[in-house]
C-alpha positions as MATLAB code, in Angstrom:
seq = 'XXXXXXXXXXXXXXXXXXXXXXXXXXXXXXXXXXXXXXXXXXXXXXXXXXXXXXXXX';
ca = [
     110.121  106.178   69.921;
     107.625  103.990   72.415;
     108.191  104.899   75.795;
     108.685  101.590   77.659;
     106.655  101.014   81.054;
     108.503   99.687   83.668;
     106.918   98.378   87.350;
     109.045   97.790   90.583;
     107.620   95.763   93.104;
     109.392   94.750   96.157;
     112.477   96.188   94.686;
     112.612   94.806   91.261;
     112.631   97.047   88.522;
     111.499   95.326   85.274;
     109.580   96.248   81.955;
     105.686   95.111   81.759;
     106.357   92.596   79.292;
     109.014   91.171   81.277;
     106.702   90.816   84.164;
     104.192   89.479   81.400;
     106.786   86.980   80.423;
     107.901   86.040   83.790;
     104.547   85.683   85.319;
     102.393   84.094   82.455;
     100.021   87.005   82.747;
      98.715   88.704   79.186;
     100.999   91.945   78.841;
      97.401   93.690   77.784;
      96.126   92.445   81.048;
      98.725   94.112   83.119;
      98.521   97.332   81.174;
      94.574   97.610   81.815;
      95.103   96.803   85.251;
      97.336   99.406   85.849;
      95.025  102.145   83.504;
      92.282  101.255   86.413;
      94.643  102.238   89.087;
      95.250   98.949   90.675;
      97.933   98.739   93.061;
     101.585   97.419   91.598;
     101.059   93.979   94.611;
      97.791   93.644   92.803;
      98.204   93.910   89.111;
     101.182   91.871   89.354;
      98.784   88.667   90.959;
      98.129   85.826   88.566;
      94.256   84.856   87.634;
      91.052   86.933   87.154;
      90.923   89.364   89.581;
      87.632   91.083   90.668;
      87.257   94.667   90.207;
      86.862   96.455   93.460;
      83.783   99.195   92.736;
      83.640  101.844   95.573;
      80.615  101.555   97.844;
      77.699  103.324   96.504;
      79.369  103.189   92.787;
];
């Protein structure tokens, strides 16, 4: 049995692929975002998004 991801973000409680859907973002886009540790506000924002690097990485 998959286990099925689910994000809230200002309160709403959905699956990733229903963000995915919702939003018009690639569900595999959301899912790496989230494996890099992006915040929930962030990986939920549509468009290419720059990777923040630490200073000195």
């Amino acid at each position: 049995m998959r286990h099925r991801r689910e994000i809230t973000h200002e309160g709403v409680t959905k699956s990733v692929r229903a963000w995915s859907q919702e939003l018009g973002i690639p569900y595999v886009t959301l899912i790496n975002r989230i494996q890099y540790g992006w915040p929930i506000a962030r990986v939920l924002l549509p468009g290419k998004q720059k990777r923040v690097t630490e200073p000195g990485a």
